[in-house]
C-alpha positions in Angstrom: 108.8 -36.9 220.8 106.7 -39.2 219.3 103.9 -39.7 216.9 101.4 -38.2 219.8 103.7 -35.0 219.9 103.2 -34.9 216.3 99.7 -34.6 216.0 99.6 -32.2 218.7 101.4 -29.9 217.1 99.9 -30.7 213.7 96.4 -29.9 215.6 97.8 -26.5 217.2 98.9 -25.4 213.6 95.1 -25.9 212.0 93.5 -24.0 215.0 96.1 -21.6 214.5 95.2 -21.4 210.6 91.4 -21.1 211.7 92.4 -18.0 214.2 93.6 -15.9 211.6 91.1 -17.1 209.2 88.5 -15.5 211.7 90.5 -12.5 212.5 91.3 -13.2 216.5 95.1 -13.4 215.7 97.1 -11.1 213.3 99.3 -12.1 210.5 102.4 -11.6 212.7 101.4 -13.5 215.6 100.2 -16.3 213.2 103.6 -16.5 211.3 105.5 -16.7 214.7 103.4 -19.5 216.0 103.9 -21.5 212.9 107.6 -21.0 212.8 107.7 -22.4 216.4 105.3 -25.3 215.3 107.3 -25.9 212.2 110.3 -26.2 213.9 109.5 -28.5 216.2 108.0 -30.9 213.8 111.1 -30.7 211.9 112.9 -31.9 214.7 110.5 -34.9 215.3 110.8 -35.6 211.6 114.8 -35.6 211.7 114.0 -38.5 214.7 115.3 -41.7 214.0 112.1 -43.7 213.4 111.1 -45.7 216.6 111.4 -49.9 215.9 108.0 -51.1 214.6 105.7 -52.5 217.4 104.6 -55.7 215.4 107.2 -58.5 216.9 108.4 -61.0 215.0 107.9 -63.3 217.5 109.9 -66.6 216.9 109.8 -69.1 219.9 112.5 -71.8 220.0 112.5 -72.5 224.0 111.0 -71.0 226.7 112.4 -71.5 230.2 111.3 -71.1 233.8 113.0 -70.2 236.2 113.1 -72.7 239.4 112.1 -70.8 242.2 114.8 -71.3 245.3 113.3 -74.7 247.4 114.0 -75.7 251.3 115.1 -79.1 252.5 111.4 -78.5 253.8 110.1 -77.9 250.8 111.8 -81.6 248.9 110.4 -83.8 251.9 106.8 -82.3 252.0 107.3 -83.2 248.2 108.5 -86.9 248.6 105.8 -87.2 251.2 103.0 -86.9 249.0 104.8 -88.7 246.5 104.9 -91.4 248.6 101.2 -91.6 249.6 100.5 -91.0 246.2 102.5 -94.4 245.2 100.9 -96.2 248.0 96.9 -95.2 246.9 97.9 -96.0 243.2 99.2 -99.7 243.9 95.7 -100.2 246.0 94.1 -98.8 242.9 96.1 -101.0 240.7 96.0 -104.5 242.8 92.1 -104.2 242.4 91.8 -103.6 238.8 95.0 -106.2 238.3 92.7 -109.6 238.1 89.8 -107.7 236.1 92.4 -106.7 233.6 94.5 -109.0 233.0 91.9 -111.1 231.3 91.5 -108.1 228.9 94.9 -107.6 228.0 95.4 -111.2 227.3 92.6 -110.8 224.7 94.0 -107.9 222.8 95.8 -108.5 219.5 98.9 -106.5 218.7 96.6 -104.7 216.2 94.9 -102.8 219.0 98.0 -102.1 221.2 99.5 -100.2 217.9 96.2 -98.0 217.6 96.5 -97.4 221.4 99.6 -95.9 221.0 99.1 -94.1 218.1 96.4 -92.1 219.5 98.5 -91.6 223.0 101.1 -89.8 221.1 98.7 -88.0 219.3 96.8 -86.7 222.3 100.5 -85.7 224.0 101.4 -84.1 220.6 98.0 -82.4 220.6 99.1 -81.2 224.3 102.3 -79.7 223.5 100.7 -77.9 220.8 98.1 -76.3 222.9 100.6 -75.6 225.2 102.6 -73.9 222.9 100.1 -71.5 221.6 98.9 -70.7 225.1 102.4 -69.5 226.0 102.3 -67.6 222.4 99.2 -65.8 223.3 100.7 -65.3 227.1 103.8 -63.7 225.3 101.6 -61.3 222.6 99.2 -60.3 225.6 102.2 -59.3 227.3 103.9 -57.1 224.9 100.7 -55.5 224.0 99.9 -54.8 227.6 103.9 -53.2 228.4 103.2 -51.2 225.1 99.8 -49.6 226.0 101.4 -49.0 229.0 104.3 -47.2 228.0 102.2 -45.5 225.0 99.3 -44.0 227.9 102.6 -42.4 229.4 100.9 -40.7 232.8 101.0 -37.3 231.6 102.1 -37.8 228.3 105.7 -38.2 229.3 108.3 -39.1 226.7 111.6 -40.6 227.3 113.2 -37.4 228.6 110.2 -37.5 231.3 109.0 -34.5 229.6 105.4 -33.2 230.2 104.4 -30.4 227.8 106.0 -28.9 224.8 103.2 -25.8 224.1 100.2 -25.0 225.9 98.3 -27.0 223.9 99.5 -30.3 225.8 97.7 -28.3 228.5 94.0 -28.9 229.4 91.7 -29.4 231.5 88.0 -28.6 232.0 87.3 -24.8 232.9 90.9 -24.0 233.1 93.2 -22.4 231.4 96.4 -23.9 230.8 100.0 -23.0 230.3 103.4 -24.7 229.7 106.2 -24.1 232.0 110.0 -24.8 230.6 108.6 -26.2 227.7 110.4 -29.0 225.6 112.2 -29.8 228.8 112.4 -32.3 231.1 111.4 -29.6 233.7 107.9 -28.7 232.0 105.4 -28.5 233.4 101.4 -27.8 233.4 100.3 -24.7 235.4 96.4 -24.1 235.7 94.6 -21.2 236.2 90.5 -21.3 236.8 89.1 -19.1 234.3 86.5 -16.2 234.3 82.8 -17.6 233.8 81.3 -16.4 230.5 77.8 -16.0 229.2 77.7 -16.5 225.3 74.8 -16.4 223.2 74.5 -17.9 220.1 71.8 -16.7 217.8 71.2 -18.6 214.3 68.1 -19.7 212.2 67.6 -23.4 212.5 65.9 -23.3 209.0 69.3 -22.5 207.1 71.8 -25.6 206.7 74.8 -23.7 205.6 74.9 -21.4 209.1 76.8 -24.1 211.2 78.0 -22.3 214.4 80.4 -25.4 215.2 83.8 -24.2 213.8 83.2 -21.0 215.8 82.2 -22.6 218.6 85.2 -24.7 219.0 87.7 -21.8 218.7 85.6 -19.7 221.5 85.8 -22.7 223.9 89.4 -23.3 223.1 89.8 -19.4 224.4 87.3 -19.1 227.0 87.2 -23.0 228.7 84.3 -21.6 230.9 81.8 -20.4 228.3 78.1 -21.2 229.4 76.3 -21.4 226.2 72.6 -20.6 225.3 71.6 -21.1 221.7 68.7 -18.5 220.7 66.3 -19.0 217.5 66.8 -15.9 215.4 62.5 -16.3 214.6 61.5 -15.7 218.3 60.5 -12.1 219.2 62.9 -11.9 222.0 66.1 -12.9 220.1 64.7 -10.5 217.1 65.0 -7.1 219.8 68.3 -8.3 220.9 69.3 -8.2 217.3 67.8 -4.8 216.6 69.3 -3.3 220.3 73.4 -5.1 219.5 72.9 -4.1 215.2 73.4 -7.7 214.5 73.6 -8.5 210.5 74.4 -11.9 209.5 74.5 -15.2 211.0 75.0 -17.0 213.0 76.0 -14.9 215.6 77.7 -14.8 219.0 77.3 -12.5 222.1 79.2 -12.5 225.2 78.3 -10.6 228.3 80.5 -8.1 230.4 82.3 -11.1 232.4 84.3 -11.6 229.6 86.4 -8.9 230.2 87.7 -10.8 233.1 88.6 -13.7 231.3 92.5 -14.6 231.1 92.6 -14.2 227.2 90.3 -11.6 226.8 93.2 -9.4 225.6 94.2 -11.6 223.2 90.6 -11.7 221.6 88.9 -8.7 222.4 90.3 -7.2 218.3 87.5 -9.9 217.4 84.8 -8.3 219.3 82.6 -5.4 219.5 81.5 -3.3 222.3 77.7 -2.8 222.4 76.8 -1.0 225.6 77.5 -4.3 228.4 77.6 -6.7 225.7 80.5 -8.1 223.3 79.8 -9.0 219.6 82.3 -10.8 217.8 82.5 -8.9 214.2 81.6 -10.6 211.3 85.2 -10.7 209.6 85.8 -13.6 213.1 82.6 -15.2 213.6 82.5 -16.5 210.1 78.8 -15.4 209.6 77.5 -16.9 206.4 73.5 -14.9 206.3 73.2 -11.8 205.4 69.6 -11.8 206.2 68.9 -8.0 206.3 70.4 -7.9 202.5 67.5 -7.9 200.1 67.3 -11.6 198.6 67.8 -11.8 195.1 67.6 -15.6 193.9 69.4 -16.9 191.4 72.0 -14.5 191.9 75.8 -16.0 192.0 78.4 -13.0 192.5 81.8 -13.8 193.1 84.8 -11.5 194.2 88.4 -12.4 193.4 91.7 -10.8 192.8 93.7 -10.5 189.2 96.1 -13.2 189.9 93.2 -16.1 190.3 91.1 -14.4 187.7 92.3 -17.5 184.5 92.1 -20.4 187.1 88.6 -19.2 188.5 87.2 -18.1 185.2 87.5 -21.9 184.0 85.6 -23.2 186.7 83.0 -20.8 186.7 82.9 -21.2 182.6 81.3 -24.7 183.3 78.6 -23.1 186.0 77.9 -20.6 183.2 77.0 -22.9 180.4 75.2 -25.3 182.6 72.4 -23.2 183.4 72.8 -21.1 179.8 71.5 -17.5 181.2 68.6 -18.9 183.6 70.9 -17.3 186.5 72.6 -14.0 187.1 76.4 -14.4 187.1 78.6 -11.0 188.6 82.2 -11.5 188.9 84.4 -8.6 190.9 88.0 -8.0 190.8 88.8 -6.6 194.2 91.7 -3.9 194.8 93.1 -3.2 198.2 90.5 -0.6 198.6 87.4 -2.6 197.7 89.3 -5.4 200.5 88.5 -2.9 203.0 85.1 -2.1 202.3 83.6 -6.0 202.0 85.6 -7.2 205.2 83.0 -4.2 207.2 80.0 -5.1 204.5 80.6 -8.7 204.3 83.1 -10.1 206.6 85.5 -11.2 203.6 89.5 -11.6 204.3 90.3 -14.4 202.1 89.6 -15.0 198.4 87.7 -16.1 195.6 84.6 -15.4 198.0 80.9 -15.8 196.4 77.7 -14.2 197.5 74.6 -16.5 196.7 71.1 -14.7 195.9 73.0 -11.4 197.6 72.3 -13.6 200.7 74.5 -16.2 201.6 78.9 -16.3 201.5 81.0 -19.3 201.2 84.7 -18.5 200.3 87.5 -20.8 198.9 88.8 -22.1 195.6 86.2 -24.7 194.4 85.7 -27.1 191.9 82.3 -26.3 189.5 80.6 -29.0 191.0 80.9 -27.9 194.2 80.2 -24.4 193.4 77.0 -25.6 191.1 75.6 -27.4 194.6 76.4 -24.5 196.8 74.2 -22.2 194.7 71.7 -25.4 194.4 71.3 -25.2 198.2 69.3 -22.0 197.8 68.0 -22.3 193.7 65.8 -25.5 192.9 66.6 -25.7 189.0 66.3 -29.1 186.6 69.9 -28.2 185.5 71.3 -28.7 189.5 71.0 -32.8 188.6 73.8 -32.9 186.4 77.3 -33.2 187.4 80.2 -31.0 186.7 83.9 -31.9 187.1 84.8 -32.2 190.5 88.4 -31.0 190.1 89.5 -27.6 190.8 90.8 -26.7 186.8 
């Protein structure tokens, strides 16, 4: 398939990882989209390896072909040889007396020189020759290859089109793979349901990027109209109070979606409030908890017993570095406490830390990179040194 088909399928698996991550697919539907992506990119990798591009180019003759010549064609030839005969012997009985004075008056010294420099020039021809028929031949095989790699359609070399639905797109349509993996497939496009979606965030907070979320709705819903509102305005703060909106940023569609072609397949993200959609904290990776009292320098952190050692390490060097001038809570989570901070908080995966009771960033990190995430919100001397950027 190719080193195109490849990456496709490498970029299908990540957007895939980021659905369940935000809760619009379950676990089972995630594990039998990998197993179809895995398999296919074992097949690619049990692919002979396709002959490098780079040529090694070695020229020892080139030859062109003679096209096919009349009778016609060899006496309109001769004829112009002829006349060309005639005006050079003109040419030549007029310069004949002028000259031959000069060459009498040349010494053998100058006639050696002469020729020297005439076999240089025609040696200096060939070579310019030569390379321009190089460069002819490189331009060539660069052009047949970008050709051939462009493939209209992204055909391979069983004239196949599509492979998943992901080879699909276009703009406002959805797209689906007929007889995929086959030289039969084909693209099949659908216009899709127009969406309203608004997106409300504070522009003063750095860490509540929209972008990732934004990316995954638009993969969904190809015709989503956005409209960003500032969570300061009056207007955007009664459409938090009237849809009970609690961290951000956040995202709200209208009624339309409901016509949408994958609004079934998304809708376990949302949440009805009266004609609008809501998608839930657990998917819309909300960072703010703004209506959460703040409590600076606060770092909790909520892990389960099997990452308690590794994460204890890390956290050890956080610890000492600011030596008691912060608040430090660490909570080892149970399958019942799971439930409860995916409705509070939106968590699913873990370690997950909770920043002046405020703000959540998740993941296993390094205590460098946990020392500048609490930094972002706590302006301390101690946030200038550097801690070991390796996850212990």
């Amino acid at each position: 398939m190719g080193a195109d088909q490849k990456q496709r399928l490498e970029q299908e698996l990540r957007f895939l990882q980021e659905s369940l991550e935000a809760d619009v697919i379950s676990k089972e539907e995630y594990e039998r989209g990998k197993e179809r992506i895995d398999a296919k990119l074992k097949e690619i990798e049990s692919q002979p390896e396709e002959p490098s591009y780079e040529p090694d180019i070695e020229i020892k003759e080139i030859r062109q072909e003679t096209p096919k010549r009349t009778l016609n064609d060899f006496s309109e030839e001769q004829k112009e040889k002829e006349t060309t005969i005639e005006q050079y012997d003109v040419q030549e009985g007029q310069k004949e007396s002028s000259d031959e004075k000069e060459v009498e008056e040349k010494e053998p010294e100058e006639e050696t020189v002469a020729q020297e420099e005439s076999q240089e020039m025609q040696f200096s021809k060939k070579w310019i020759y030569g390379i321009a028929i190089l460069i002819i031949v490189i331009l060539l095989f660069f052009l047949i290859r970008g050709c051939t790699n462009s493939g209209i359609g992204n055909l391979s070399s069983n004239n196949m089109i599509c492979s998943s639905d992901s080879d699909c797109s276009e703009n406002n349509q959805i797209g689906t793979c007929a007889s995929p993996g086959t030289k039969d497939s084909k693209c099949e496009f659908i216009e899709d349901q127009k969406v309203t979606l608004k997106i409300i965030n504070d522009n003063a907070c750095e860490s509540c990027d929209s972008s990732r979320m934004e990316d995954v709705i638009l993969a969904v819903f190809p015709n989503a109209d956005i409209t960003y509102l500032d969570y300061n305005l009056p207007e955007t703060k009664q459409i938090i109070t009237e849809t009970g909106i609690t961290a951000l940023p956040a995202f709200i569609f209208d009624s339309n979606i409901t016509n949408a072609a994958n609004f079934d397949g998304f809708k376990r993200a949302l949440i009805k409030k009266d004609d609008a959609y809501l998608v839930s904290n657990t998917a819309s990776g909300s960072v703010y908890f703004f209506k959460r009292n703040s409590i600076p320098g606060r770092l909790e952190f909520f892990l389960t017993h099997d990452m308690e050692e590794k994460l204890t390490q890390n956290l050890g060097e956080v610890s000492e570095l600011f030596d008691g001038k912060i608040g430090i809570k660490k909570t080892i989570v149970n399958e019942n406490d799971k439930e409860k901070l995916s409705e509070e908080l939106g968590i699913t995966t873990y370690p997950s830390f909770l920043i002046n009771n405020q703000f959540k960033f998740g993941g296993l990190q390094p205590a460098n990179s946990i020392k500048d995430l609490f930094c972002k919100f706590n302006k301390l001397d101690e946030c200038k040194k550097e801690l070991n950027k390796n996850i212990i």
